[in-house]
C-alpha positions in Angstrom: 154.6 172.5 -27.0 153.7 176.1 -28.0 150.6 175.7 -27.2 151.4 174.5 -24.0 153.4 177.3 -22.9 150.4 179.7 -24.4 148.5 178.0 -21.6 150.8 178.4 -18.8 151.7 182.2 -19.9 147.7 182.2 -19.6 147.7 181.4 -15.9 150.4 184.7 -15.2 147.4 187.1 -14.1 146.0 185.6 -11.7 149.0 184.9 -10.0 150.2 188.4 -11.0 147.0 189.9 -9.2 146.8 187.8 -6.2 150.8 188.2 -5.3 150.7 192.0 -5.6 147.8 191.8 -3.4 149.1 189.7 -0.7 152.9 191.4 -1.3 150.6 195.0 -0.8 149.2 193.6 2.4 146.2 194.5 0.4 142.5 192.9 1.0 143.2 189.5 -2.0 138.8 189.3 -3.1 139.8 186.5 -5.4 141.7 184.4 -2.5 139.0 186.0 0.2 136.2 184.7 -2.1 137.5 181.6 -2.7 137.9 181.4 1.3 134.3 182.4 1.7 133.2 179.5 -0.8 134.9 176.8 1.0 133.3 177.8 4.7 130.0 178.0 2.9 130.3 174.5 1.8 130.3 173.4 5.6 127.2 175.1 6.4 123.7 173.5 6.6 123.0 170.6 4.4 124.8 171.9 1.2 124.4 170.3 -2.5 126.7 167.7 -3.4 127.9 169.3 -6.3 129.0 172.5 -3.3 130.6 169.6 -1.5 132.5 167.9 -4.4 133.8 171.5 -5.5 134.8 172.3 -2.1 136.8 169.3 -1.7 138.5 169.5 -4.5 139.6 173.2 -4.0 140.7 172.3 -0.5 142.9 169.3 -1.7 144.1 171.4 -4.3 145.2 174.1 -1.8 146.7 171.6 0.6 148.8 170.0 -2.5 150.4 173.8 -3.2 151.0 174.1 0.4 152.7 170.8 1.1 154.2 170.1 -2.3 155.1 173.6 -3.9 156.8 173.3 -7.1 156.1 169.9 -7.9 152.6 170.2 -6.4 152.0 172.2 -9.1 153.8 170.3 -11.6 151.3 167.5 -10.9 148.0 169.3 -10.7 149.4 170.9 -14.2 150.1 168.1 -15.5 146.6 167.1 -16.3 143.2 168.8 -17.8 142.9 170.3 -14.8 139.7 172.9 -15.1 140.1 174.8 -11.9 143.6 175.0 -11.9 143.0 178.9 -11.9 142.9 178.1 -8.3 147.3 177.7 -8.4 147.6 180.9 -9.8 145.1 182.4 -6.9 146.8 180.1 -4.1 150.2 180.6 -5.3 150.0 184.4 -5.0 148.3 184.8 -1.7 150.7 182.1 -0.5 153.8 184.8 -2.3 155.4 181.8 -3.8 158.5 182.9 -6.3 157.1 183.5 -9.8 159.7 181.0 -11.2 158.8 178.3 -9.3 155.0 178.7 -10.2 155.8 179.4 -13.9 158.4 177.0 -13.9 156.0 174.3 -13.0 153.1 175.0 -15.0 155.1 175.1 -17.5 156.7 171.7 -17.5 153.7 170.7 -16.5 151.4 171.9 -19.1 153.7 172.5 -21.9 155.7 168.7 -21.6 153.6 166.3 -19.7 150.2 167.5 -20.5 150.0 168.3 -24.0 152.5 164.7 -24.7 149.4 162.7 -22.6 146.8 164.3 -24.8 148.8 163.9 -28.3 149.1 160.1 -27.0 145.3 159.7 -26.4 144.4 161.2 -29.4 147.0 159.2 -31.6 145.8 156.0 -29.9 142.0 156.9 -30.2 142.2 157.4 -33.8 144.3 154.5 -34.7 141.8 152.0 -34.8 144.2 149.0 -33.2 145.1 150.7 -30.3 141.2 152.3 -29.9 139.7 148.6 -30.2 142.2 147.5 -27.1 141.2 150.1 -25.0 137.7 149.6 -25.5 138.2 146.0 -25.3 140.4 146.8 -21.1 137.3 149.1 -20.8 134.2 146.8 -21.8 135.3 144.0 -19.9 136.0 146.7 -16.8 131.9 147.8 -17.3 129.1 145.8 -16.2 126.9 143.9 -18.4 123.9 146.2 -17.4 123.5 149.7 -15.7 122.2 149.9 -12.5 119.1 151.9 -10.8 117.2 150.3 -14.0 119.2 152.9 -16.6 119.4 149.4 -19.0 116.2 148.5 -21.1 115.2 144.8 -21.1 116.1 144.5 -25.0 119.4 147.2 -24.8 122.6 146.3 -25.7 125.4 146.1 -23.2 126.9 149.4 -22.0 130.8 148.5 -23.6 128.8 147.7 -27.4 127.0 151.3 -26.6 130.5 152.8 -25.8 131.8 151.4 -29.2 129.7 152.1 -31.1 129.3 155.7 -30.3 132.6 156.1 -29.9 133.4 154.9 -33.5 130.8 157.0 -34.8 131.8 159.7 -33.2 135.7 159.5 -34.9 133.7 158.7 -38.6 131.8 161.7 -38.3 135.3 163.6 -37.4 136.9 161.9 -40.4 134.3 162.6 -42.8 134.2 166.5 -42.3 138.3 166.3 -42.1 137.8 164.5 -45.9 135.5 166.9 -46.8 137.7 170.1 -45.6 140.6 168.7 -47.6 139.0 168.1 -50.6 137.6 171.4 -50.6 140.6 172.8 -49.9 142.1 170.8 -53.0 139.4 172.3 -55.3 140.2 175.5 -54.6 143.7 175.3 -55.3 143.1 173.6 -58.3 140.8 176.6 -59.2 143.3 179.1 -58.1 146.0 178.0 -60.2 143.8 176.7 -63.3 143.2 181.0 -63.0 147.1 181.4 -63.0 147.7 179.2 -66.0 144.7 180.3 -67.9 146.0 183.9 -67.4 149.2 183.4 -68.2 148.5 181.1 -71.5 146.4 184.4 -72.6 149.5 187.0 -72.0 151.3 184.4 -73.9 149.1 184.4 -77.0 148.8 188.3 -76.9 152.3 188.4 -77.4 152.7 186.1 -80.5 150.3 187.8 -81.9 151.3 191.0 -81.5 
């Protein structure tokens, strides 16, 4: 949750910036550049990547337009890397800072951080991860297309598997490693705290 709501505090300055610009009557570069960008997609035969980018801004700016608040509470409410855009398009459009924040941070700090703990719990426990790779290999074809598969290579779903599973043994490995490092110095530190008090100890019955 609080990290979350660090995220969605992090999407204040753009917003910030782009409402006092529009509220100023003032030229907004960030909305005027992200204008720019879009009408240069259309031009003369532009790269698909342009075109994907383009259309995705463009959706994402009819959504806030449309939808408002729970526009945003949608496009928040996944891992959304251009959502910088809401904080631009909110701004220049002078939306009310609480119904911006407010969604992002419902968004971000409820829905999208609970769907990410959920994956990750259910990735890692190895149950639920061999059922989703099971929905997903039988979803995959037995081959890739446009001759990506080798004659003698195993089927794209078995690939999956096995590198996720290696992947998350790796992980667990260096977590097991951390911790047992971590234990050693402990141990260390106190075996120094005992050790030092045992001498005070025996200076004193002595003396």
């Amino acid at each position: 949750m609080l990290w979350g709501a660090g995220t969605a505090m992090g999407e204040i300055p753009p917003y910030f910036l782009s409402y006092k610009a529009a509220s100023a009557g003032r030229r907004n570069e960030m909305y005027e550049g992200l204008q720019e960008a879009l009408q240069s997609s259309t031009g003369k035969r532009p790269s698909i990547v342009t075109r994907i980018v383009a259309a995705m801004q463009a959706w994402m700016m009819r959504i806030i337009q449309q939808h408002g608040f729970f526009g945003i509470l949608v496009l928040a409410s996944w891992p959304n890397a251009a959502f910088d855009l809401c904080g631009i398009c909110c701004g220049a459009f002078l939306m009310p800072f609480w119904e911006f924040f407010g969604a992002t941070l419902i968004g971000k700090g409820v829905f999208k951080v609970s769907g990410q703990a959920l994956f990750f719990v259910a990735l890692f426990r190895q149950a639920s991860r061999s059922a989703i790779l099971a929905l997903i290999g039988k979803l995959l074809p037995s081959r890739l297309p446009f001759g990506l598969s080798k004659a003698d290579s195993a089927p794209p779903a078995e690939l999956l598997t096995g590198f996720v599973d290696n992947q998350i043994a790796k992980f667990q490995a260096r977590v097991t490693a951390k911790a047992a490092e971590h234990r050693a110095v402990t141990r260390w530190w106190w075996q120094r705290r005992v050790d030092k008090f045992a001498a005070h100890f025996r200076w004193g019955v002595t003396c």
